[in-house]
N, C-alpha and C positions, 0 to 999 in steps of 0.2 A: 180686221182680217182682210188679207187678199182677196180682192172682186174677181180675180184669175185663178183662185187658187182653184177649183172644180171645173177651170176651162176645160181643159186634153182628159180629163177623168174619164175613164170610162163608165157606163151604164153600172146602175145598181144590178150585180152580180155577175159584170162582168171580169176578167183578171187581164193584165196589163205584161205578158209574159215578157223577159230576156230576150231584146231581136238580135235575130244574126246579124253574122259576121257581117260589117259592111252598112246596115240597115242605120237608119237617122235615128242618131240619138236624144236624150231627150232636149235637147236647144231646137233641135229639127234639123242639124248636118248630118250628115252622113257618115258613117263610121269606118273610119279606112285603114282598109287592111296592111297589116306588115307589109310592105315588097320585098320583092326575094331581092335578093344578093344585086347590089348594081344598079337594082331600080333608084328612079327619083326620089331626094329625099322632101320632105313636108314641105321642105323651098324651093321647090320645083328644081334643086338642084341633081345632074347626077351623083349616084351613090356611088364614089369609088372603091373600088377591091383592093386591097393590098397588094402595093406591086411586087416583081418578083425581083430578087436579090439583081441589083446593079440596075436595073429599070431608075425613070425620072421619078425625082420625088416630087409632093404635093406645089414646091418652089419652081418645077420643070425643070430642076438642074438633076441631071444627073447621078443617079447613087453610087456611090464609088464601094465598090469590094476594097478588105481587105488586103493587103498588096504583098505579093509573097516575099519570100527574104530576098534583098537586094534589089526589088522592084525600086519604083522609083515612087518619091508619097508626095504627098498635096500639093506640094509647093513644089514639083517637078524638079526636085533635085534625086538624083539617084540615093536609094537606101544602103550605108556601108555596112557591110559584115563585120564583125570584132575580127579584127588584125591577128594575125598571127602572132606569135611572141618575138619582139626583136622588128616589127614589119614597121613601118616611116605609117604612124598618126596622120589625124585630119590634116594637122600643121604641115604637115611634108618633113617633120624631123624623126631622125629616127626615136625607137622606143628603145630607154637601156636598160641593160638588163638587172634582174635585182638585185640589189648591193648586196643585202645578207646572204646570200646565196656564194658571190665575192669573196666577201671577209670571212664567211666558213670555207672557203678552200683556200685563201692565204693561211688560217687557225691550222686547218688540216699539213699541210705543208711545212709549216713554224714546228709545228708539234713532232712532226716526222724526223724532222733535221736533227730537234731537242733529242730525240730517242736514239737516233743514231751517234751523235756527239755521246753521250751518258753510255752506252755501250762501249762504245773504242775508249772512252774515261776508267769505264769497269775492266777491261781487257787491260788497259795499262797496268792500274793498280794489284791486279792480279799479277801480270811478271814480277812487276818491281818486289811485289812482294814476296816472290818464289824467289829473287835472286838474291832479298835483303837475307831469307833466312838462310839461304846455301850460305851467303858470304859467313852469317854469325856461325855455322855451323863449320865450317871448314877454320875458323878464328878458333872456335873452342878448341877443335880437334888437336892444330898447333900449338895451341897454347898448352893443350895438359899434354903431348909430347916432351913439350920443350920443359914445360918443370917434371913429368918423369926423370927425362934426362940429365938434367939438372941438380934434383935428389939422388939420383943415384949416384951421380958425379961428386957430391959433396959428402958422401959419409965417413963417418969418420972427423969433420972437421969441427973446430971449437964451438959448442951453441951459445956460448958465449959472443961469438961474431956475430953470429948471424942473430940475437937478437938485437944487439946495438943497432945491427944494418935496417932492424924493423922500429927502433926506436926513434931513428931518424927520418924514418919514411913520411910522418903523417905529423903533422903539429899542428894546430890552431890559434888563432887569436880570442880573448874575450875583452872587447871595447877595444881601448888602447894599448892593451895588455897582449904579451906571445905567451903560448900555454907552457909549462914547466917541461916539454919535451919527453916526460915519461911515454913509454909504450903503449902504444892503441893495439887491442885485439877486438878479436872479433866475440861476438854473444856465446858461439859453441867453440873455442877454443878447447883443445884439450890441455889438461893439466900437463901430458910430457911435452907440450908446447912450453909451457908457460917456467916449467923449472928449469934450470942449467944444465942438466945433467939429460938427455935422451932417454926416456923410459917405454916401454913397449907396453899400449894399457891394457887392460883385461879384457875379455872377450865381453860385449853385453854394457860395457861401463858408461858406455855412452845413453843407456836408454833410463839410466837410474836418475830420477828425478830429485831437486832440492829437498832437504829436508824446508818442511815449513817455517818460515820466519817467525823470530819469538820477539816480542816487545818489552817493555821494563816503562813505567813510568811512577816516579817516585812522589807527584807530586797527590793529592788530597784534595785542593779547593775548596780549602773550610769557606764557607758563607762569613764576614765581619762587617756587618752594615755600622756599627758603633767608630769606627774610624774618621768617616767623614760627618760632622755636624749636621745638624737637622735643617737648619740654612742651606747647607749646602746640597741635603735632598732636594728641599724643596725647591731651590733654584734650578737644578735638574731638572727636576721635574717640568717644571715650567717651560725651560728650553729646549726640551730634544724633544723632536719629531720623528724619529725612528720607532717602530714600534718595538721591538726587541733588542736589549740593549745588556750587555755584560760589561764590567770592568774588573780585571783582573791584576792583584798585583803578583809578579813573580818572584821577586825578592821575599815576601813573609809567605807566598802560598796562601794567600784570601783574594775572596769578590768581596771588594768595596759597594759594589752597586749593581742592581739586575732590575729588569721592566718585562715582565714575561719571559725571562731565562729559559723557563721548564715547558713550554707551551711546540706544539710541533710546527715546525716549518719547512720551509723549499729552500735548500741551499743555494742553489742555482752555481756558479762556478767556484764559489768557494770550496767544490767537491773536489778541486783540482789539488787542495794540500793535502788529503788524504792520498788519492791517486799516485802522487808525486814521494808522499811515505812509504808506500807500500812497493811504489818501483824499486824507489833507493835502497831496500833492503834485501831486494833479490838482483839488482845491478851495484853492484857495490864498487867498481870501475868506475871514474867519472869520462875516463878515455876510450871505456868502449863504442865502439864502431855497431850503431843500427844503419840500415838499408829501412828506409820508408819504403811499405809496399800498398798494398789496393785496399789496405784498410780505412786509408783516412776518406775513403768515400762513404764508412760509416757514420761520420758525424751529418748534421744536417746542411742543407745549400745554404741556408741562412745566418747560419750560428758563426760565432766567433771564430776566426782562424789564424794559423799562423804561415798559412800560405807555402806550407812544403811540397815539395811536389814527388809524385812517385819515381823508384829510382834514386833520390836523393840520398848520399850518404852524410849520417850527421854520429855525433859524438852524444854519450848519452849526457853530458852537462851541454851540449847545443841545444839537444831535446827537450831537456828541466829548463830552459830561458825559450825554448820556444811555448812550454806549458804555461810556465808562468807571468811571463811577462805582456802578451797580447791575450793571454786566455785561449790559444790556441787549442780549438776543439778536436784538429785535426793530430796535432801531437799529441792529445790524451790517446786519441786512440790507437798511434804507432805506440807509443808506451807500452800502454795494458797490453795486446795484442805481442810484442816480442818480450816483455817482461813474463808472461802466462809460458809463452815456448819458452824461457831459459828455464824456468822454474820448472817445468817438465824434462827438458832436455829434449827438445823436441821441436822442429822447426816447421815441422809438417802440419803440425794442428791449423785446423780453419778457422777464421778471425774470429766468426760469432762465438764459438767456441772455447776460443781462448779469452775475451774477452767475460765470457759466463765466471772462468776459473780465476781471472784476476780480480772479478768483482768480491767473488767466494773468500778471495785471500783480504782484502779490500774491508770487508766488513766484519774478517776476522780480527783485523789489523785495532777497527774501533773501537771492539769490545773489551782488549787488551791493552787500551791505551783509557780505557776508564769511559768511552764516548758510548754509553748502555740504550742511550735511545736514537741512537744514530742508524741506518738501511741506506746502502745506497743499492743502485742497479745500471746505472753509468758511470764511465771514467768521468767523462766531461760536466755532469752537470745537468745536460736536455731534460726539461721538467717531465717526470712521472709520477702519478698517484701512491706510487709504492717507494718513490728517491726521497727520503724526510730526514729530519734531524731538529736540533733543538739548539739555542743560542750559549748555554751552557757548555753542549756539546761542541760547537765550533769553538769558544774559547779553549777546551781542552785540547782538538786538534790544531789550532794555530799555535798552541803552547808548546805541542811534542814539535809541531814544524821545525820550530826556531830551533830545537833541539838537536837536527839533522843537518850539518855541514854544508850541503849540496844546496839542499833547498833554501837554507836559510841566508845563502849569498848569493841565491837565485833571486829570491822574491824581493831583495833589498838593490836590484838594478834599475838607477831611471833608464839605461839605454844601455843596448849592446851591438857590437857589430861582430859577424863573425867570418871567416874565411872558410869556404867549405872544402873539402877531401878533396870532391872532383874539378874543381877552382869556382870563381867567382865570390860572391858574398852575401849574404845573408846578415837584416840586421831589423830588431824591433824593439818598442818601446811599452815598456810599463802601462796598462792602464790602471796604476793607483797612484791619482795627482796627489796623493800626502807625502809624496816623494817626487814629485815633479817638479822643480821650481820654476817660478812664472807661471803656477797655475791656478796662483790665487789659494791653494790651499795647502802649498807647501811649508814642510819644515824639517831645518836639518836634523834634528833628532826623531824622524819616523825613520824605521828600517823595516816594513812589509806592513802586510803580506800578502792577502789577495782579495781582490773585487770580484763581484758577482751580479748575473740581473739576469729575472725571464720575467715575463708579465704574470706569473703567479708568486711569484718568489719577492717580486719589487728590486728596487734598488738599494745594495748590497754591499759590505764591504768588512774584513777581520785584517786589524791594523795591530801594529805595534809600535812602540817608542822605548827608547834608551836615551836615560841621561846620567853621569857619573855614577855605574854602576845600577842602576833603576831601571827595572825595566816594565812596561804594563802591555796588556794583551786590552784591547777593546772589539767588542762586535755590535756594527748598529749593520742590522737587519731590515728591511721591507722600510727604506727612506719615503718620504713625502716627498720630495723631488729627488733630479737625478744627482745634485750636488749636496742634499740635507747631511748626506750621512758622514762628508766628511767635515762636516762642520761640528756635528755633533762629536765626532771622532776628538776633534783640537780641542770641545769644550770639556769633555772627560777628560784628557788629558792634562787640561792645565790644573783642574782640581784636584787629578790625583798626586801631580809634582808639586804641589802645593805642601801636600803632605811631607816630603822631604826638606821642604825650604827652598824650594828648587822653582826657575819661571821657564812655563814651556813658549815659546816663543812663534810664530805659526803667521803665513802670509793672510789668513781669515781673521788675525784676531779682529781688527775693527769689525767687521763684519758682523763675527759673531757677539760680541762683549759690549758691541756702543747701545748706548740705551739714552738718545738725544731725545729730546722732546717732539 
């Protein structure tokens, strides 16, 4: 124990109170009081006060305020204000101005110029075209003047002349060929036009429509699969990659062979032999004179065409080689569209319209020609869920085809050139290389008749061949490539001239027929 510890104790029952402020504490120093403000501190140093704003600081250097704008700062350079826009930088260059701000008032300016150029463009095209129609209109005017004057001047004189004078007006070329120089009229001629003799027609007679066209087809298409040997199926079979396939002979009136005949399909342009039937029997003129007009904008921007232009005058056997030979979607619909007005008598009807009424005639034309599961609802083909038919069905219509004069020395053209009414020339090419030669799948005893293809339809094509008196219709439908179908086409054929004694002869035979190791 501490020998000190009861030294400073006080007396038994004494108390050892809290000394004041100041008073020695218990070491025995003295206890020192807070100083106020500025007194000495414990290190006998003075307590400094806070100086007052810019006073020296505790270093004795001087407190520097804040320095107002443009004063001058620490390092006694004067403080720059932010420059005006455009004022000369620290650098002494000047400051330039914003470029975007620039190049939107050249944009503005460009554009100003653009809009008043396009206006005096619009102001032109507006005269020109007040003045193009005055001119056509003052043209009319003279002109039916001067044939008033002109009919009135000739009555009386032989219409005999004056049809010669109209027979020589207009003639044509087809290929290398000049056309027989018969008379061209026009779709609404009147009948006392067209007789010798002046007649004054009946009141009204002009608005009385065709009687309906009648069909006649004499043929049956018995089914005789027993003709060709059973080798001979089966080699078929083996060979043709078409899916739908008919062979027809016309000579006995039998199908030697079918592969889904009866089953429905997409024509795709094969719809153009129908079309092209049903024209011919309400244009029965091959030298009538059509005017193409703003219908062939119904066909599609994509599809097949034959490249006529509106205003064009063509002859209706120009028309059947522009249909059938490039598959001209744009002549399907000058066709159907003035075939519908002649068959009414009626030039006024509107295209959709008329086109509705040719289709109506179109599918009447099918069901009279034996074609029972046939619907179309385009001239051209454009695939539709409700446009079908059946492989059976197209051999019946390639059969009536050949039957029809016009078309049937239509669709046997590799090439034609034509000279048109208002000059220049017009000329196009077959797309069925079974008459092409040099195309690899020609040969000289095909004569038609039309190809077809939509991507629902496939690759398409209803042919025919003549040899000494033989003739066969074949349809290969929906090809595995875009050339299968005519190969298939040359290999039906030869089996079925077989049958006569006969050899079909055909630029694909090796093609199709080598069977090397």
């Amino acid at each position: 124990m501490d020998p000190n510890y009861n030294r400073n104790r006080p007396e038994s029952g004494q108390y050892n109170y809290r000394q004041p402020h100041n008073t020695q504490n218990g070491t025995g120093r003295p206890q020192q009081p807070r100083q106020p403000y500025n007194a000495q501190n414990a290190a006998g140093r003075p307590q400094q006060p806070r100086q007052p704003y810019n006073a020296q600081n505790t270093a004795g250097r001087p407190q520097q305020p804040r320095q107002p704008y443009n004063a001058q700062n620490t390092a006694g350079r004067p403080q720059q204000p932010r420059q005006p826009y455009n004022a000369q930088n620290t650098a002494g260059r000047p400051r330039r101005p914003d470029q975007a701000a620039a190049e939107e008032d050249i944009m503005r300016s460009s554009f100003i110029r653009y809009k008043q150029k396009k206006r005096r463009r619009k102001k032109m095209m507006m005269v020109s075209s007040a003045v193009l129609v005055i001119i056509v209109l003052v043209s009319i005017f003279v002109i039916t003047n001067i044939s008033c004057t002109s009919s009135s001047n000739s009555e009386g004189a032989d219409s005999k002349t004056e049809k010669s004078t109209v027979s020589s007006a207009v003639q044509e070329t087809s290929g290398n060929a000049v056309s027989d120089g018969s008379a061209v009229k026009t779709p609404f001629q009147s009948s006392a036009e067209e007789s010798d003799i002046s007649e004054e027609p009946s009141e009204g007679s002009q608005d009385i429509p065709m009687e309906k066209p009648v069909y006649s087809n004499p043929h049956q298409y018995t089914v005789n699969y027993s003709r060709l040997s059973g080798a001979a199926h089966a080699e078929l079979d083996a060979k043709l990659t078409t899916s739908y396939v008919v062979l027809y002979d016309v000579t006995t009136d039998e199908i030697l062979y079918t592969k889904n005949f009866q089953k429905k399909i997409y024509p795709a342009s094969t719809t153009k032999m129908l079309t092209a039937i049903t024209a011919s029997s309400i244009i029965k003129d091959p030298n009538t004179v059509i005017t193409v007009g703003d219908e062939i904008n119904l066909c599609d921007w994509d599809s097949s065409k034959a490249y006529i232009e509106e205003g064009m005058q063509l002859t209706f056997e120009m028309l059947m080689d522009a249909l059938m030979l490039p598959s001209g979607n744009d002549a399907a619909y000058t066709m159907a569209v003035n075939a519908a007005r002649i068959y009414k008598n009626d030039p006024t009807i509107p295209n959709e319209e008329a086109v509705k009424i040719f289709m109506e005639l179109v599918n009447d034309c099918a069901a009279q020609i034996g074609a029972v599961h046939t619907h179309y609802v385009t001239p051209d083909g454009w695939h539709d869920e409700d446009h079908y038919t059946s492989a059976l069905d197209l051999a019946i219509i390639g059969d009536y085809a050949k039957t029809v004069p016009i078309v049937s020395k239509s669709c046997s053209k590799s090439y034609v050139e034509w000279k048109l009414i208002k000059g220049g020339t017009i000329s196009w090419t077959n797309s069925n290389k079974l008459i092409i030669e040099g195309s690899g799948f020609y040969s000289k005893y095909s004569d038609g008749i039309k190809t077809g293809f939509t991507d629902e339809a496939g690759t398409s094509v209803v042919a025919s061949a003549t040899m000494k008196g033989h003739t066969f219709i074949v349809v290969a439908m929906n090809g595995y490539t875009l050339y299968t179908k005519y190969e298939d086409c040359n290999t039906l054929f030869r089996k079925a001239f077989e049958l006569y004694g006969l050899e079909f002869e055909s630029e694909s035979d090796d093609a199709v027929y080598y069977d090397g190791d």
